[in-house]
Jmol script that loads the backbone (N, CA, C; Angstrom):
load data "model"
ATOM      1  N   UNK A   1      79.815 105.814 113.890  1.00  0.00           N
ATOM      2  CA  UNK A   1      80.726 106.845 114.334  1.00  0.00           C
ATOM      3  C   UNK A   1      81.322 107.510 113.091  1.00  0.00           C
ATOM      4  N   UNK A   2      81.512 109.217 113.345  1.00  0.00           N
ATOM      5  CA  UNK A   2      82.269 109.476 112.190  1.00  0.00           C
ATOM      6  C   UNK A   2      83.290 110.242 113.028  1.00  0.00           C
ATOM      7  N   UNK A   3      84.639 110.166 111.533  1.00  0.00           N
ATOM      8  CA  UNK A   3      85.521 110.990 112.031  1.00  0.00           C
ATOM      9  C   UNK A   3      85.662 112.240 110.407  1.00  0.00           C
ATOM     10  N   UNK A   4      85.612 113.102 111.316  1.00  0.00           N
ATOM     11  CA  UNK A   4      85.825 113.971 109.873  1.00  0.00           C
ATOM     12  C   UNK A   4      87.305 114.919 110.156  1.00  0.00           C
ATOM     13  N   UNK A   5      88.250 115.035 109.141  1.00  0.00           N
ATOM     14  CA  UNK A   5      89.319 115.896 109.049  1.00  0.00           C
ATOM     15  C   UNK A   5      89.645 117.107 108.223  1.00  0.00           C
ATOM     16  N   UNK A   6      90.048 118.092 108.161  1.00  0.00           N
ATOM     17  CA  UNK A   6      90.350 119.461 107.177  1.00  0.00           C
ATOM     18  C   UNK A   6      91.407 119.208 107.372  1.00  0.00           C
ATOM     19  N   UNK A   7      92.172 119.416 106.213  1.00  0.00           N
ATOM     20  CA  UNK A   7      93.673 119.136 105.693  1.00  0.00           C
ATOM     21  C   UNK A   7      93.987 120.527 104.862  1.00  0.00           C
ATOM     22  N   UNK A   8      94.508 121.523 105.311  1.00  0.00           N
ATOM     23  CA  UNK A   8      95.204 123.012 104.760  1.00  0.00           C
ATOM     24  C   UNK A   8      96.136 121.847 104.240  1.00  0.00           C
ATOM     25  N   UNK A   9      96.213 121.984 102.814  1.00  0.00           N
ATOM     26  CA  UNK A   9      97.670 121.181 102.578  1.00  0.00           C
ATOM     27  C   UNK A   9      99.352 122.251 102.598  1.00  0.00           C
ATOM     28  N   UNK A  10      98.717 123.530 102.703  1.00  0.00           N
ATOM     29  CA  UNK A  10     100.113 124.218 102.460  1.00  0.00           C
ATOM     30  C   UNK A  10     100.422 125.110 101.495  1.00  0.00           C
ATOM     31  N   UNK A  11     101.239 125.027 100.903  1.00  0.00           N
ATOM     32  CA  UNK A  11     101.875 126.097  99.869  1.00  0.00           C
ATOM     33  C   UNK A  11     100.480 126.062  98.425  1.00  0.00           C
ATOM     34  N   UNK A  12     100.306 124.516  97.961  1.00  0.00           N
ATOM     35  CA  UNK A  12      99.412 124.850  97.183  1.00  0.00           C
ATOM     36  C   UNK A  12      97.733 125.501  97.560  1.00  0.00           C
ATOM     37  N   UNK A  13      97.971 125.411  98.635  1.00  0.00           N
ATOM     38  CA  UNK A  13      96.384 126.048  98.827  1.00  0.00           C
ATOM     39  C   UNK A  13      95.040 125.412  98.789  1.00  0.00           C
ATOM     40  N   UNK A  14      95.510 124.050  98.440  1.00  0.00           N
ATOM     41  CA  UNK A  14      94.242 123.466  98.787  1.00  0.00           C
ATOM     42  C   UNK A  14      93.619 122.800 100.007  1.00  0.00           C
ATOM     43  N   UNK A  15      92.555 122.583 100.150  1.00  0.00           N
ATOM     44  CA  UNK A  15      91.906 122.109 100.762  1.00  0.00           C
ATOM     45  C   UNK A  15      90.655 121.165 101.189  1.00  0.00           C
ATOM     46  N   UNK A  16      91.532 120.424 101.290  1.00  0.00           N
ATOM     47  CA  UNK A  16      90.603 118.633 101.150  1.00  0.00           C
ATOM     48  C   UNK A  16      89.503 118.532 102.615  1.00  0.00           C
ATOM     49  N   UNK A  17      88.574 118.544 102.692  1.00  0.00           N
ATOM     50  CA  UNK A  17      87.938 117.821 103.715  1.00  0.00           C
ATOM     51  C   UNK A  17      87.409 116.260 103.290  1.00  0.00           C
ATOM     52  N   UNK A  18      87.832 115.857 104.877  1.00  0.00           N
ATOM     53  CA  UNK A  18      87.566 114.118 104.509  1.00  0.00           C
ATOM     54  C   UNK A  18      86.601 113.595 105.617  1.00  0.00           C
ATOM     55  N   UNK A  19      85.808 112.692 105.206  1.00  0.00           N
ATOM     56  CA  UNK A  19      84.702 112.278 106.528  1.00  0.00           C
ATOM     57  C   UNK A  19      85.031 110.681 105.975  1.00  0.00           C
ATOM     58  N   UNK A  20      85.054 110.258 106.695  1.00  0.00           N
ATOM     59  CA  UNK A  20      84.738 108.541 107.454  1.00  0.00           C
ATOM     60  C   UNK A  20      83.797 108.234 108.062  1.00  0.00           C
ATOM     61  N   UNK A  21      83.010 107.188 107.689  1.00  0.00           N
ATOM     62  CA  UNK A  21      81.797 106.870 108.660  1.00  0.00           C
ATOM     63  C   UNK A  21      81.822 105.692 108.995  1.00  0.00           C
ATOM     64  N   UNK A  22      81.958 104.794 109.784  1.00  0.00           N
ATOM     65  CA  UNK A  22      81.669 103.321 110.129  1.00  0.00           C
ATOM     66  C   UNK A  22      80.255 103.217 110.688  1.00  0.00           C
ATOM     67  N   UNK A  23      79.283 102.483 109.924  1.00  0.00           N
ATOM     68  CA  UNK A  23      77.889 102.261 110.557  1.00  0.00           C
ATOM     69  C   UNK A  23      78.001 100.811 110.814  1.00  0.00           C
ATOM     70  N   UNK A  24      78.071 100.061 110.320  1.00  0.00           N
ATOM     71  CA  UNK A  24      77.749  98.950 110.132  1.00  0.00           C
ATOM     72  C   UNK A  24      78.565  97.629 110.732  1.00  0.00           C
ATOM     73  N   UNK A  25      77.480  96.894 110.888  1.00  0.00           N
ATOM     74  CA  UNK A  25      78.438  95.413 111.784  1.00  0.00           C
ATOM     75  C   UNK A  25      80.172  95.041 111.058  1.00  0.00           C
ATOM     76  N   UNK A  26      79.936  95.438 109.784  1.00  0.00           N
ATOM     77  CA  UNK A  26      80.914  94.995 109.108  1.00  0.00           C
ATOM     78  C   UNK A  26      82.728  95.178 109.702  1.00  0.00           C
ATOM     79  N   UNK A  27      82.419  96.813 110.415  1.00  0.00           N
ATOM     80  CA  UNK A  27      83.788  97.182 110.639  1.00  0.00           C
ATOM     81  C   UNK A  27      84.440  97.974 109.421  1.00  0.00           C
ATOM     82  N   UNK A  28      83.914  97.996 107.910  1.00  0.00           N
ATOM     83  CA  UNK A  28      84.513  98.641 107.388  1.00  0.00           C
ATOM     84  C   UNK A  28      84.333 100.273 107.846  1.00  0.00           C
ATOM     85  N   UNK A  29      84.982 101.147 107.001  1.00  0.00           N
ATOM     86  CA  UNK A  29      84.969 102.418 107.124  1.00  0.00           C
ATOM     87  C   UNK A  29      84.629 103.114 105.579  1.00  0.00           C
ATOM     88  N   UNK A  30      83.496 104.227 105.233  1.00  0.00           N
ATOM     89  CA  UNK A  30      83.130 104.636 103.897  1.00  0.00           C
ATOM     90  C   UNK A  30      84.118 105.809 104.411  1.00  0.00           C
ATOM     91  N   UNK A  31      84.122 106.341 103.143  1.00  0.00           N
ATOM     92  CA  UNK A  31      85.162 107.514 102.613  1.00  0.00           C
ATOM     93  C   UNK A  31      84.523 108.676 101.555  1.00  0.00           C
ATOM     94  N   UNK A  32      83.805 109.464 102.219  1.00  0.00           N
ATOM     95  CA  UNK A  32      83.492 110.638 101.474  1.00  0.00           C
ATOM     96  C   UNK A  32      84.694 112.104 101.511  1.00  0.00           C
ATOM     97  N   UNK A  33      85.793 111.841 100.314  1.00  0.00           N
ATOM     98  CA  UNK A  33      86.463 112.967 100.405  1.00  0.00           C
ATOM     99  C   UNK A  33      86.211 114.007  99.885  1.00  0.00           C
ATOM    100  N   UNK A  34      86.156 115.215  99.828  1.00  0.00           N
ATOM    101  CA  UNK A  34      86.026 116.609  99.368  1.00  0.00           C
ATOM    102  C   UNK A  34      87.154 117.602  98.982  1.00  0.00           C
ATOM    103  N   UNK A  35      87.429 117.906  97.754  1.00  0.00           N
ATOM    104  CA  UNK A  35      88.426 118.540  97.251  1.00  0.00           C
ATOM    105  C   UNK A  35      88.614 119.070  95.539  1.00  0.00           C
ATOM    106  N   UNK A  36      89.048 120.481  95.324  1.00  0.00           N
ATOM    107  CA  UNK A  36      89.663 121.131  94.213  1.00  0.00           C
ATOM    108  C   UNK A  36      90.762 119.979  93.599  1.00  0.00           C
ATOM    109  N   UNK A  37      91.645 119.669  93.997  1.00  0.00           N
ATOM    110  CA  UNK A  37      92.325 119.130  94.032  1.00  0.00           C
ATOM    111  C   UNK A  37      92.861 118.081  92.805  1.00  0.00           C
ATOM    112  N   UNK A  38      92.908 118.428  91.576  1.00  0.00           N
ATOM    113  CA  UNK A  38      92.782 116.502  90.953  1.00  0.00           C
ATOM    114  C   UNK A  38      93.689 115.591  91.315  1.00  0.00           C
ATOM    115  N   UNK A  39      94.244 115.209  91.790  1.00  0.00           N
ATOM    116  CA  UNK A  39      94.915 114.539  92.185  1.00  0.00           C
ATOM    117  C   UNK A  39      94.585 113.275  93.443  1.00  0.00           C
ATOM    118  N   UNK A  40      93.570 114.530  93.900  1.00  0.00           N
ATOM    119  CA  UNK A  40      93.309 114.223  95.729  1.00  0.00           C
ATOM    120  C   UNK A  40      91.691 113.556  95.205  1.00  0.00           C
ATOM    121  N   UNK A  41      91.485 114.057  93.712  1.00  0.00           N
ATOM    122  CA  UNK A  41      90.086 113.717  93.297  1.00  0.00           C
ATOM    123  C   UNK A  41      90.014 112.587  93.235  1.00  0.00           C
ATOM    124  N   UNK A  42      91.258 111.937  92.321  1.00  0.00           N
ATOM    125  CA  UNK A  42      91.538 110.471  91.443  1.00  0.00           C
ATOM    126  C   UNK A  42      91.695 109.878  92.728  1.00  0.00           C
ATOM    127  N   UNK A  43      92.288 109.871  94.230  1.00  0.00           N
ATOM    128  CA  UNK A  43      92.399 109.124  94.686  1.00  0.00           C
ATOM    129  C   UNK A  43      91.107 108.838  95.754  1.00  0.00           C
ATOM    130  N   UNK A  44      90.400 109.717  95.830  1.00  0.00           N
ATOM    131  CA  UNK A  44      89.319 109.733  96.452  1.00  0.00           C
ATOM    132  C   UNK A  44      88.433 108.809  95.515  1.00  0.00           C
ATOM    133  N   UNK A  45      88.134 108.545  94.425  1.00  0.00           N
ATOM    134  CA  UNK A  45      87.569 108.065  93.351  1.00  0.00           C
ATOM    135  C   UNK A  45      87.794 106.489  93.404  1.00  0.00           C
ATOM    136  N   UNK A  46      89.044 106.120  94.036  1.00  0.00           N
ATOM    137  CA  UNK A  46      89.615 104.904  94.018  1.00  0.00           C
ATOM    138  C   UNK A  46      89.283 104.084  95.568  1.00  0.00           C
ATOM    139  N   UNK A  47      89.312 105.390  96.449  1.00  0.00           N
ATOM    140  CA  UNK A  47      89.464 104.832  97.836  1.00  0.00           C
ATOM    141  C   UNK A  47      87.924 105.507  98.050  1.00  0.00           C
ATOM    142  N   UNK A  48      87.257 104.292  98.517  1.00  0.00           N
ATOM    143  CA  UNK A  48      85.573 104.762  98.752  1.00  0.00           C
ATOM    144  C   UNK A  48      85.233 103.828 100.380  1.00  0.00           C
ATOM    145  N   UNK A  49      86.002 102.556 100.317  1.00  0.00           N
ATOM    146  CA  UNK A  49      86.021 101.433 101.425  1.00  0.00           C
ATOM    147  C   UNK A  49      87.151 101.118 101.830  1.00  0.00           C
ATOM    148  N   UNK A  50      87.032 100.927 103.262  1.00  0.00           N
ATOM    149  CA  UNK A  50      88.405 100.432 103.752  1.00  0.00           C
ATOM    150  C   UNK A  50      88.619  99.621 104.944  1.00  0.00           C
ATOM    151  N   UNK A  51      89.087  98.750 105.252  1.00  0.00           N
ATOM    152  CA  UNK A  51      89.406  98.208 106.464  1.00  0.00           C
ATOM    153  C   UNK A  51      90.159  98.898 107.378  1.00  0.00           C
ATOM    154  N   UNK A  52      89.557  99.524 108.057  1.00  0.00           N
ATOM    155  CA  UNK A  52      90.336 100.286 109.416  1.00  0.00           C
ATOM    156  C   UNK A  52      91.969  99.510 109.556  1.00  0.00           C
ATOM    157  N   UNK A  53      91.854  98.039 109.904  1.00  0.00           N
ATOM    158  CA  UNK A  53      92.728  97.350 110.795  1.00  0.00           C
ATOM    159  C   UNK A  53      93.923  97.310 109.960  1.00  0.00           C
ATOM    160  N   UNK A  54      93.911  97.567 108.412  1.00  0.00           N
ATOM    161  CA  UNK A  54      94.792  97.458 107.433  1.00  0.00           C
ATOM    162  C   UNK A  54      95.130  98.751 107.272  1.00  0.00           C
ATOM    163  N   UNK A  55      94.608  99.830 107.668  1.00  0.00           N
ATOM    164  CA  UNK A  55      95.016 101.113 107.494  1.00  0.00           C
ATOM    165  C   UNK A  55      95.798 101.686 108.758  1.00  0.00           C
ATOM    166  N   UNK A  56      96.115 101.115 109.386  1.00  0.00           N
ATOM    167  CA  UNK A  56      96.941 101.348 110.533  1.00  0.00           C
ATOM    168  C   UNK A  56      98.386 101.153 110.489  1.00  0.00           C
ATOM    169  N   UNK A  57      98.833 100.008 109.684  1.00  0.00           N
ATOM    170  CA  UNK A  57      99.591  99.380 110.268  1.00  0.00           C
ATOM    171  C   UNK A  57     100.521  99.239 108.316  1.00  0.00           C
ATOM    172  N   UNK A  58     101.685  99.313 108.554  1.00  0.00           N
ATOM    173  CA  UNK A  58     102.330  99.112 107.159  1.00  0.00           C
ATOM    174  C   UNK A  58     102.840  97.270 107.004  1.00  0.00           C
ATOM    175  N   UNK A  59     102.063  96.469 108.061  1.00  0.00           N
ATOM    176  CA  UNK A  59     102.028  95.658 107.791  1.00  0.00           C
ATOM    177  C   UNK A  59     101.576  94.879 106.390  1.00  0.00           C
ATOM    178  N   UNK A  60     102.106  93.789 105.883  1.00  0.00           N
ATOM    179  CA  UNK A  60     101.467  93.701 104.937  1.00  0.00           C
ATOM    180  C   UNK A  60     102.044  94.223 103.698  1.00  0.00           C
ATOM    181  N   UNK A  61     100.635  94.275 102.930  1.00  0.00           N
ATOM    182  CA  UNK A  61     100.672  95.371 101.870  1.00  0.00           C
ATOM    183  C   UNK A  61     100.684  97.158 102.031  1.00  0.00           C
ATOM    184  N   UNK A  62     101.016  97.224 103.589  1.00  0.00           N
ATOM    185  CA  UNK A  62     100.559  98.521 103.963  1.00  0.00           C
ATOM    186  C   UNK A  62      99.465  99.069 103.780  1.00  0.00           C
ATOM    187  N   UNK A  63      98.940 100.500 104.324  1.00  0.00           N
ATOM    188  CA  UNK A  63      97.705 101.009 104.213  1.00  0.00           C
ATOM    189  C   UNK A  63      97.264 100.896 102.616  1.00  0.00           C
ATOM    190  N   UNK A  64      96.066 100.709 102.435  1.00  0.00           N
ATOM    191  CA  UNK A  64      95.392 100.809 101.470  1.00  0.00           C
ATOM    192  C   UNK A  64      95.389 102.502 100.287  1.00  0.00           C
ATOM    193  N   UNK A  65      95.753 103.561 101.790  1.00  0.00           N
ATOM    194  CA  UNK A  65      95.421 104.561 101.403  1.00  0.00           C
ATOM    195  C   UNK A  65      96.633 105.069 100.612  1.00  0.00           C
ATOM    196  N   UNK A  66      97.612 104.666 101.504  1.00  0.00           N
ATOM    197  CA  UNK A  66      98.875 104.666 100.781  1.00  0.00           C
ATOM    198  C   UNK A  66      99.936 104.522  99.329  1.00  0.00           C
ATOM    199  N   UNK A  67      99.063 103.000  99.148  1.00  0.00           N
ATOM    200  CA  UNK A  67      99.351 102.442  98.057  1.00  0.00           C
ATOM    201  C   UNK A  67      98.736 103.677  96.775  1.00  0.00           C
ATOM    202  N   UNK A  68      97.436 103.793  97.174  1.00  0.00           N
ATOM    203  CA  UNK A  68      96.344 104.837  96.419  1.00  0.00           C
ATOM    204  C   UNK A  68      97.272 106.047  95.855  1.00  0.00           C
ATOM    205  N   UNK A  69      97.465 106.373  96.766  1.00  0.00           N
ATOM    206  CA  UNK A  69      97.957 107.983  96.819  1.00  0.00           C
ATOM    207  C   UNK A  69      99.418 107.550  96.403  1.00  0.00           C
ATOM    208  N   UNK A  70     100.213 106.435  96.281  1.00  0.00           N
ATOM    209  CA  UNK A  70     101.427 106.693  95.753  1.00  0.00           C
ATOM    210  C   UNK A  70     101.012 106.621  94.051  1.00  0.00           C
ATOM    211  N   UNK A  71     100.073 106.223  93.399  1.00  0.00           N
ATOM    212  CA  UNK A  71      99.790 106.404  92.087  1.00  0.00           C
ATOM    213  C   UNK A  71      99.486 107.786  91.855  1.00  0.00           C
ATOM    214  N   UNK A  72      98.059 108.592  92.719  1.00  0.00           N
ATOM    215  CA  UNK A  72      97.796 109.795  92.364  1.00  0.00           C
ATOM    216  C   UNK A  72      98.075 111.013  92.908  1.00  0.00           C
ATOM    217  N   UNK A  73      99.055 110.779  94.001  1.00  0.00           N
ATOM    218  CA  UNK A  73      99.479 112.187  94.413  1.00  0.00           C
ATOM    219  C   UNK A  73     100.833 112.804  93.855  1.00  0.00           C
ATOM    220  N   UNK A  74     101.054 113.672  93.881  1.00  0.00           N
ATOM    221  CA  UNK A  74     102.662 113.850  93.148  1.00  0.00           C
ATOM    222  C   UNK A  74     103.055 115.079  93.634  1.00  0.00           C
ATOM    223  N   UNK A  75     103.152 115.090  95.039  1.00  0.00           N
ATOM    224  CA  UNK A  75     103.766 115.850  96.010  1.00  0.00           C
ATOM    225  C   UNK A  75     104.003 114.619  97.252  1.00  0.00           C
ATOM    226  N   UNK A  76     104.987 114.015  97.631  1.00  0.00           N
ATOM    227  CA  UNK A  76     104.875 112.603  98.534  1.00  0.00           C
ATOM    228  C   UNK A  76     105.418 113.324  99.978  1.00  0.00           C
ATOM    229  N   UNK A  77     105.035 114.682  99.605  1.00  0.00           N
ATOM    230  CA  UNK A  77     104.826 115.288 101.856  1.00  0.00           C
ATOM    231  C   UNK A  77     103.451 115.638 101.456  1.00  0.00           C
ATOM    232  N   UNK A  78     102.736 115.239 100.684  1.00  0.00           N
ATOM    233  CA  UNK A  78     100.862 115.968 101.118  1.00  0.00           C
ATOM    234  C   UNK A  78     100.740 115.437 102.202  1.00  0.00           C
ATOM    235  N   UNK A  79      99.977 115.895 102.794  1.00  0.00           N
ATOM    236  CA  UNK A  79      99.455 115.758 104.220  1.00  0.00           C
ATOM    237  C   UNK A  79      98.410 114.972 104.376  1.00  0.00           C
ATOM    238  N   UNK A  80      97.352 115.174 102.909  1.00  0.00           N
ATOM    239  CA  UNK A  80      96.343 114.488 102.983  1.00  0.00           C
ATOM    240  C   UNK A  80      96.081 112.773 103.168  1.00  0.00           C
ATOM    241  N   UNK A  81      96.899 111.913 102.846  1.00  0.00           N
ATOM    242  CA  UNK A  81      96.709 110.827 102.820  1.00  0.00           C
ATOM    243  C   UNK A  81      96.997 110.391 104.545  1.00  0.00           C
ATOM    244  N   UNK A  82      97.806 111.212 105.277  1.00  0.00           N
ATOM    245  CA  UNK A  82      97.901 110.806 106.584  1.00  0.00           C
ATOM    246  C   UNK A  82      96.576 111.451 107.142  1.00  0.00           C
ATOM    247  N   UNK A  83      95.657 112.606 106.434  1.00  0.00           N
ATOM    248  CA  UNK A  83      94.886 113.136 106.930  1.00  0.00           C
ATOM    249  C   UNK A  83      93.528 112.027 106.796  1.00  0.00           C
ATOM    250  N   UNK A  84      93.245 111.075 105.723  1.00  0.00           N
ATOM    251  CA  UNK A  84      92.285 110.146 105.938  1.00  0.00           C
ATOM    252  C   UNK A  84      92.765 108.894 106.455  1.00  0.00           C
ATOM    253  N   UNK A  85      93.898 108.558 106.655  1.00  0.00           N
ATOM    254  CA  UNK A  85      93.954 107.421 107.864  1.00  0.00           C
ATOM    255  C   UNK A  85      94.098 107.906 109.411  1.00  0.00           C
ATOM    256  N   UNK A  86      94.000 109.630 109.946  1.00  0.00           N
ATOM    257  CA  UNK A  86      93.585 109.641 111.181  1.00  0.00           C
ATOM    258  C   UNK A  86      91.721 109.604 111.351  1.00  0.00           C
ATOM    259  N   UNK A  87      90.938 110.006 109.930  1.00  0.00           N
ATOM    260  CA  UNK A  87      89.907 109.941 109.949  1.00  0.00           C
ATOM    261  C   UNK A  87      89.284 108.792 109.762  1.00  0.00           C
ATOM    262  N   UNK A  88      89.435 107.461 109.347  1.00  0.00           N
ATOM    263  CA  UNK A  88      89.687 106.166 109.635  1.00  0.00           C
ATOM    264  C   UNK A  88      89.617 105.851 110.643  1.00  0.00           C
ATOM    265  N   UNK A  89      90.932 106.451 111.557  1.00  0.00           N
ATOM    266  CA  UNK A  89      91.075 106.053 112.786  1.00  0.00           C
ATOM    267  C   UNK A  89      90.239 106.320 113.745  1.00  0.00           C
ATOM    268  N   UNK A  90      89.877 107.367 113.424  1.00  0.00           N
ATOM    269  CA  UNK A  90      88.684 108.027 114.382  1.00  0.00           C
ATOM    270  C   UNK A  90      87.202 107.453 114.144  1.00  0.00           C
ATOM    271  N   UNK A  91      87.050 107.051 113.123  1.00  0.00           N
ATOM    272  CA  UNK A  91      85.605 106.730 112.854  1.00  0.00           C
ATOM    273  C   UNK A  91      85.589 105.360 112.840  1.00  0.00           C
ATOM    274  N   UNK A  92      86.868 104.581 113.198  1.00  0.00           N
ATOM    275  CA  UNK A  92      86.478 103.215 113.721  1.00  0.00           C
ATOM    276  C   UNK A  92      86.701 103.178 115.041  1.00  0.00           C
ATOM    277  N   UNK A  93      86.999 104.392 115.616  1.00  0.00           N
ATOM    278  CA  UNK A  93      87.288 104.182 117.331  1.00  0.00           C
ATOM    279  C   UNK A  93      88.590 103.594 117.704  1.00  0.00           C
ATOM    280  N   UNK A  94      89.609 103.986 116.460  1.00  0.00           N
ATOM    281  CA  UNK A  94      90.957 103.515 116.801  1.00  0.00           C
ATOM    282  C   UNK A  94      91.734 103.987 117.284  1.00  0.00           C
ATOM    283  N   UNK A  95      91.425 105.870 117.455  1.00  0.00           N
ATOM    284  CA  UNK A  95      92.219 106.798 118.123  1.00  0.00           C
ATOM    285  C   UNK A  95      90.743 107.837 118.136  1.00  0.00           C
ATOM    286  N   UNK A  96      91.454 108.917 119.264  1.00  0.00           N
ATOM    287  CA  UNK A  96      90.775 109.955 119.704  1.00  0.00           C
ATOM    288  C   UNK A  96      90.649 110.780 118.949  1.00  0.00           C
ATOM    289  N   UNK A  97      89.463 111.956 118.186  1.00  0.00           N
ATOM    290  CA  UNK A  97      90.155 112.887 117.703  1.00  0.00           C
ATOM    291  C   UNK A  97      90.953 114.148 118.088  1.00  0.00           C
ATOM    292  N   UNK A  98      92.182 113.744 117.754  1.00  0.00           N
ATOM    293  CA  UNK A  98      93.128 115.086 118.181  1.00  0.00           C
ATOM    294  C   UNK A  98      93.894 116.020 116.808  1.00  0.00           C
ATOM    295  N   UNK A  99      94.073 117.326 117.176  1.00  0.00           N
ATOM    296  CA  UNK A  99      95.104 117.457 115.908  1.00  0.00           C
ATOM    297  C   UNK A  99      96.470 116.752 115.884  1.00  0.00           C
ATOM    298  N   UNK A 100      97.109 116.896 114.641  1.00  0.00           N
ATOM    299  CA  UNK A 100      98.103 117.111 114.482  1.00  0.00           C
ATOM    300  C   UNK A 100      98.384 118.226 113.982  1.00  0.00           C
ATOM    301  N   UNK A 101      99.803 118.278 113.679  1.00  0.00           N
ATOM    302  CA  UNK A 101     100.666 119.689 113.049  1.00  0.00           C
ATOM    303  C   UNK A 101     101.565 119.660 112.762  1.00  0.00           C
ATOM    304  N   UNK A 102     101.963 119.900 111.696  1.00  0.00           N
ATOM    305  CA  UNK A 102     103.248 120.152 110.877  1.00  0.00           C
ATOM    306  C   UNK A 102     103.487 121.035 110.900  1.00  0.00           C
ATOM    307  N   UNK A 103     104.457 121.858 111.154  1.00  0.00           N
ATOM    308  CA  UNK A 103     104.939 123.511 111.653  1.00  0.00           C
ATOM    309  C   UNK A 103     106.619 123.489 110.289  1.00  0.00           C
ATOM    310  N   UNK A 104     106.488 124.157 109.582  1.00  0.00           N
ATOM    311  CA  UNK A 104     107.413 124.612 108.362  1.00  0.00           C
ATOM    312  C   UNK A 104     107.818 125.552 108.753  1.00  0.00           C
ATOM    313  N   UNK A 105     109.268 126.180 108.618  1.00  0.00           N
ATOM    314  CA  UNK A 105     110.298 127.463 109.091  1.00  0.00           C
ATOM    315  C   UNK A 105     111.257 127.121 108.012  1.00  0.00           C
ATOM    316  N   UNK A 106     111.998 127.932 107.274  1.00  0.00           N
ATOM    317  CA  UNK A 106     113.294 128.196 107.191  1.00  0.00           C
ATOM    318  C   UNK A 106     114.076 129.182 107.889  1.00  0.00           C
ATOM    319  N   UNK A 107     115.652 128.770 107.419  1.00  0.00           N
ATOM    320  CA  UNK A 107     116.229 129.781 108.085  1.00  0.00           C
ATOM    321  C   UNK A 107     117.543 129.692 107.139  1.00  0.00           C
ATOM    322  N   UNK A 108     117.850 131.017 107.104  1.00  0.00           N
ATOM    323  CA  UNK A 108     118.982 130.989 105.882  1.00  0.00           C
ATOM    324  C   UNK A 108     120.552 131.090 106.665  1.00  0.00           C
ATOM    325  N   UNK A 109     121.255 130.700 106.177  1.00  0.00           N
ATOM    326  CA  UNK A 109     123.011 130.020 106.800  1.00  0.00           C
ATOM    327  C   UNK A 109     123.500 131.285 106.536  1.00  0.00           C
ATOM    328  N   UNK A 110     123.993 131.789 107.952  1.00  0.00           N
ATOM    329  CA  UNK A 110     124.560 132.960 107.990  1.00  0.00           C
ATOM    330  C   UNK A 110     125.836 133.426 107.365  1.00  0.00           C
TER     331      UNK A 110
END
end "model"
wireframe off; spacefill off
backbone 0.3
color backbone group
């Protein structure tokens, strides 16, 4: 099963696509991410395998992906790191694929 995600991250303009594939008896999940990005590069570089069941849950040591991305991301609202643990999720059959959305507004104090 795969789950694949596009992540618009926002103001900077990039854009990460991420695929997950689970083939195998094992249960793990591979991680082919795609991105301009260096940041999103280094952590893609790091995170290649993963245990679905550990990426769910901040049990523990928390997600794997998490830990990752708190070394190489340096914006801590990217979107992307929640964007490969729904693709995880999806490509181990842990959730449906649905969107999400983050919707941004200001409004200035009258």
């Amino acid at each position: 099963m795969r789950g694949i995600v596009n992540v618009m991250s926002g103001i900077c303009g990039m854009i990460t696509e991420i695929r997950a594939t689970s083939e195998d008896q094992s249960g793990r999940v591979n991680l082919d991410i795609n991105t301009r990005c260096e940041s999103i590069q280094k952590l893609a570089g790091e995170l290649r395998v993963v245990n679905p069941e550990e990426e769910i849950s901040y049990k523990g040591n928390g997600p794997k992906t998490l830990r990752i991305a708190s070394k190489h991301c340096k914006h801590t609202a990217c979107p992307v790191p929640s964007g490969i643990i729904k693709a995880i999720e999806v490509a181990a059959g842990l959730a449906q694929p649905e969107d999400a959305r983050i919707t941004v507004t200001q409004e200035k104090d009258r």
